[in-house]
N, C-alpha and C positions, 0 to 999 in steps of 0.2 A: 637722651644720649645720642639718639641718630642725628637729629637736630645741631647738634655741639661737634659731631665727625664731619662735619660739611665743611670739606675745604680742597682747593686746588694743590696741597702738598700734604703730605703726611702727618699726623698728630699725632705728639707722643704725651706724658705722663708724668706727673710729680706723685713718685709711690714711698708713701711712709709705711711703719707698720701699723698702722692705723686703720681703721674700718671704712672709712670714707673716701679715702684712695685708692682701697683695694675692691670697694666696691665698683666705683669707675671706672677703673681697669679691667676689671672681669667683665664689667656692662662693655667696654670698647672690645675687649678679648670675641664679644658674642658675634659683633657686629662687621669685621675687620677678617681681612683672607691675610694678612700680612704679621706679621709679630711686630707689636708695639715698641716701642725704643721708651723704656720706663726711667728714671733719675733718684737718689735718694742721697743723703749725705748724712753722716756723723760728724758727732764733737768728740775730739780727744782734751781730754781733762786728767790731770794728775796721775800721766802717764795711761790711764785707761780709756777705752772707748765709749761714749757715754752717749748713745743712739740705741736706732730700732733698725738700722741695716741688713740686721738678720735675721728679723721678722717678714722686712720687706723684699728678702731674697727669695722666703717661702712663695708669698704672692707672684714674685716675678717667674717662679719654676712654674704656678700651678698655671700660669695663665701664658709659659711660654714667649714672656716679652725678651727683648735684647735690652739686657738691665747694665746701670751705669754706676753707680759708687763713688764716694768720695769720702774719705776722714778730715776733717776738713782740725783744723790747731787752733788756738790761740794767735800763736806768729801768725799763721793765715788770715786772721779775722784783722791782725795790725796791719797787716799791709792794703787789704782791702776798703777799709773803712775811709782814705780820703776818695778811692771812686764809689765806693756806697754815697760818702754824703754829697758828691757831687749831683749823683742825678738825682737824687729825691729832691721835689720841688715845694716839699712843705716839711715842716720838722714833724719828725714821728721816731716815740720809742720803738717800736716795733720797726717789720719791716727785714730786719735783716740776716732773719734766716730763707724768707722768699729769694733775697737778694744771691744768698750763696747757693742754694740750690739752682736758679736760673743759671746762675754764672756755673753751676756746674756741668748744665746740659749744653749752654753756649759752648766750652770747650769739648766736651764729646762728641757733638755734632754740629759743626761749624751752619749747616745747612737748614737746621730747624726752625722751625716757622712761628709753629702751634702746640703750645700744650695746654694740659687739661688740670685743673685743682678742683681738691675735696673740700675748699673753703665755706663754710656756713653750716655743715652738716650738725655742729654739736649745739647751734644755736636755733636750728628748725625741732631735731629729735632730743633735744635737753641732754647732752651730752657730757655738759660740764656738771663736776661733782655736785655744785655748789646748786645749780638750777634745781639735780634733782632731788638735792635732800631738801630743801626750800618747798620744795613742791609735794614731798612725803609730811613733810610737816608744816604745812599750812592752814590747817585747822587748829592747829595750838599755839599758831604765830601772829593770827590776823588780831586779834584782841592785845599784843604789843603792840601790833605795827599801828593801831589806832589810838596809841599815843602820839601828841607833838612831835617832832621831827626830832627839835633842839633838846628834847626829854629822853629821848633814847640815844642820838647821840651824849650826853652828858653822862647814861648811863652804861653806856657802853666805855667810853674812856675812865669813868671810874671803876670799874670791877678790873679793867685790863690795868690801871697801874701804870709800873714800868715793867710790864710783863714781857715776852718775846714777841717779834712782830706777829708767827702763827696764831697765838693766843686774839691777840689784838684783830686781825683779818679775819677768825671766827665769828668772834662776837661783833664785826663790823656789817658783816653779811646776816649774823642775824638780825640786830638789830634796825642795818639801816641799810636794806638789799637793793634800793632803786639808788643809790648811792657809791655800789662796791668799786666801781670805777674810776672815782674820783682818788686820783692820784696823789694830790697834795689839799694838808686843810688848812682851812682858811687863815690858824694862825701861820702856818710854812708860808703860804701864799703872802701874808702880808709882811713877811721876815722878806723875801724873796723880791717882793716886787715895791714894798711899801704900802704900811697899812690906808686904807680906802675905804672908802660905803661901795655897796653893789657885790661883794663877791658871799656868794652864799651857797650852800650844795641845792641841791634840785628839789625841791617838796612836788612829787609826780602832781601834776596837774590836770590830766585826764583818768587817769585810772583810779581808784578805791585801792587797788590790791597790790602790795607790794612788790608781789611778785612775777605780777602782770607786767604792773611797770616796770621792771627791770628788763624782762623780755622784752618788751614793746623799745625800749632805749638801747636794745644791744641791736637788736633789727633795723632798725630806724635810723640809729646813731654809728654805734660799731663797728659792725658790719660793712654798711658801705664806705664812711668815715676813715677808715682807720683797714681793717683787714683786705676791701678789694682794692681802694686803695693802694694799698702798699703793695698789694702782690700784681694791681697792676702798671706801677712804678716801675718795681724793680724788675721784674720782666723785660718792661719796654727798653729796661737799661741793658739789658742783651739782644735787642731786636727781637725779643720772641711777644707773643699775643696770649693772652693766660685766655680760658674758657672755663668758666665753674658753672657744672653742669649742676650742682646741686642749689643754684639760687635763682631756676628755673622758677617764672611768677605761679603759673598754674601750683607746681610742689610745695611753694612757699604756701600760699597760700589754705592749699591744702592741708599741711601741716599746722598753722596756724590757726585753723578753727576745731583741733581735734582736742578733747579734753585733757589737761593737764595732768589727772589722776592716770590715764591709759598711757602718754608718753612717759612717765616717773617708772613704770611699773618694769620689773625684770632687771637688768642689767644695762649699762650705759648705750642707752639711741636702743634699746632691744625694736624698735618699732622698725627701724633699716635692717637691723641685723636677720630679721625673720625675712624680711622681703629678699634678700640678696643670698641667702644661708644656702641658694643649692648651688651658688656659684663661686660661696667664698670659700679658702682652705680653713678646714677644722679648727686650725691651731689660730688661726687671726678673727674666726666669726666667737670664738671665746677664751679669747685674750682681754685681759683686763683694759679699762681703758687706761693709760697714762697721757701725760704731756709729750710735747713736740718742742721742746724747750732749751736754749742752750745756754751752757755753762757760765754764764755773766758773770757772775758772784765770786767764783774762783778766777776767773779772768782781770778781773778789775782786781780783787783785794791779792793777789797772789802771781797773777800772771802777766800775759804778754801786755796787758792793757790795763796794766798800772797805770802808767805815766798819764793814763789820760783822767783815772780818777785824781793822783796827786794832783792836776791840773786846778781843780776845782780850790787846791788849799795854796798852791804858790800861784795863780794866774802868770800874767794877767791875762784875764777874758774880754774878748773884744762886747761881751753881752754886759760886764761891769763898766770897762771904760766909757762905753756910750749910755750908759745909765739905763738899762733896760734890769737891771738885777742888781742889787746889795751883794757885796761880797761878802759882808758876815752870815748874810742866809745862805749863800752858797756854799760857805766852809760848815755854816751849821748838816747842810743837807748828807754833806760828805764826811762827817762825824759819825751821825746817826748810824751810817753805812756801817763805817767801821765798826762801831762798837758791837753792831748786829742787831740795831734798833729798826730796822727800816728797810723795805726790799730794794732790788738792785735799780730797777725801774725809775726812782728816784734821780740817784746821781748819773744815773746811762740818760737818762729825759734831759737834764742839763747840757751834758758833753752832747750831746745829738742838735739841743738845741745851738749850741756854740759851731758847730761845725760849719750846722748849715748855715748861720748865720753870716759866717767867714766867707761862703761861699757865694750867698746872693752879694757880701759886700763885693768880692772882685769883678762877680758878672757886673754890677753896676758900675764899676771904677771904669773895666775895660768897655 
């Protein structure tokens, strides 16, 4: 952490209510004679406020920062989204709550330099639900997962049905966990882009264990890919410089050769939460973990960001007309949605693709 305060202007904090931002704030709280200048934002949804702002006030009292807030709407996400897609320089679902939270400490303090993210924490100390129940039941799983790839997927889409997406994403993770990421399958894919040879999900190639590889591919892949990535994107699109103290090589690594049964064990990441427990507030060191997630699903089927799902079913898409995507896969994709077959991540991955697509074309025009 001393390492990450090194800088010729002040460094402030992306504080969620979450264990991994309130850890790095309380670790800068130790280190720091000044009060940190902390940032946090909500989603208002159907009329209610649907964040952890008030979680993340506790941490900003016990540690004395100069904390900043924002509710951030629906309307707000519409009007931001053509400079969201402007700076992002590669298409990514993701990405655009870094986006509004940066953009919220940009405006609080025009002068800001450096902040600080709890980015990687749930993927070092098995944070996600998913990793640790995986990892509690991995001795009654590894005798499936030593079936065929294409055997457990087949068995998994038969038991789900036309079940709900929940049901489906369960049995998706158990049965085919070096795979949960894989956003679209192969037959979407080939509605989408045109059936082909070559596209096939991942059969892990280094690892035995399923659930190794999954780790080893969020680390490897994810992680940098896709979360620092993107937070260090949308940062940059505020002039600020992100520092994530938690994907320190020494930590990482550290972490990654400590056995899977002692990270699973206790409550979400318990392995941070005991190392940090004399500096974090009561009420956040045994706070359940939740998401950090915002309200897409009602935004797109109900709110301000309709018009961009109906997009997908009246185009036209500059991604159809130059033949990069079928329009009946597109309208299939944004069916699904509605009907409530299929996560929001879907038809948001298209519109995101479009956007930017729109976007490199003008940089190149001009």
């Amino acid at each position: 952490m001393k390492y990450r305060l090194v800088s010729d202007v002040p460094v402030g904090a992306f504080l969620s209510g979450g264990l991994d931002s309130n850890a790095i704030v309380g670790l800068m709280a130790r280190d720091t004679s000044t009060p940190i200048e902390t940032f946090s934002i909500g989603f208002r949804s159907g009329g209610q406020a649907e964040n952890e702002t008030d979680w993340a006030r506790i941490g900003a009292k016990k540690f004395g920062t100069k904390h900043h807030e924002r509710i951030v709407t629906g309307e707000d996400v519409g009007r931001y989204l053509p400079d969201f897609f402007t700076h992002i320089d590669s298409p990514t679902g993701d990405g655009l709550n870094s986006f509004l939270v940066a953009k919220t400490a940009r405006e609080a303090n025009p002068s800001l330099k450096v902040v600080l993210s709890g980015v990687s924490g749930d993927e070092l100390f098995l944070g996600y639900r998913k990793y640790r129940w995986l990892a509690q039941k991995a001795a009654f799983l590894r005798p499936l997962w030593a079936l065929p790839l294409t055997a457990r997927q087949r068995l998994a889409q038969a038991i789900a049905g036309g079940s709900s997406v929940r049901l489906f994403t369960a049995l998706k993770t158990i049965f085919d966990p070096a795979n949960i990421r894989t956003l679209f399958s192969v037959d979407e894919i080939g509605r989408l882009v045109g059936a082909f040879s070559g596209i096939s999900n991942v059969e892990p190639a280094i690892e035995s264990d399923e659930l190794i590889a999954l780790l080893r591919s969020d680390i490897e892949y994810y992680l940098p890919d896709m979360l620092l990535r993107d937070l260090d994107v949308t940062t940059m699109s505020q002039s600020l410089e992100a520092r994530a103290p938690l994907t320190d090589t020494k930590l990482m690594e550290f972490a990654w050769q400590l056995p899977l049964e002692l990270k699973a064990r206790g409550g979400s990441k318990q392995l941070l939460a005991d190392a940090v427990r004399d500096i974090l507030p009561n009420e956040v060191a045994n706070k359940p973990k939740t998401g950090f997630e915002l309200p897409m699903r009602e935004w797109l089927m109900s709110g301000a960001l309709r018009p961009y799902l109906d997009l997908l079913e009246t185009g036209p898409l500059d991604l159809v007309r130059d033949g990069w995507l079928h329009a009946s896969g597109v309208r299939a994709v944004r069916h699904a949605f509605v009907r409530g077959r299929s996560h929001y991540l879907k038809p948001w991955s298209i519109i995101a693709l479009e956007y930017w697509y729109r976007s490199m074309k003008k940089i190149n025009e001009e």
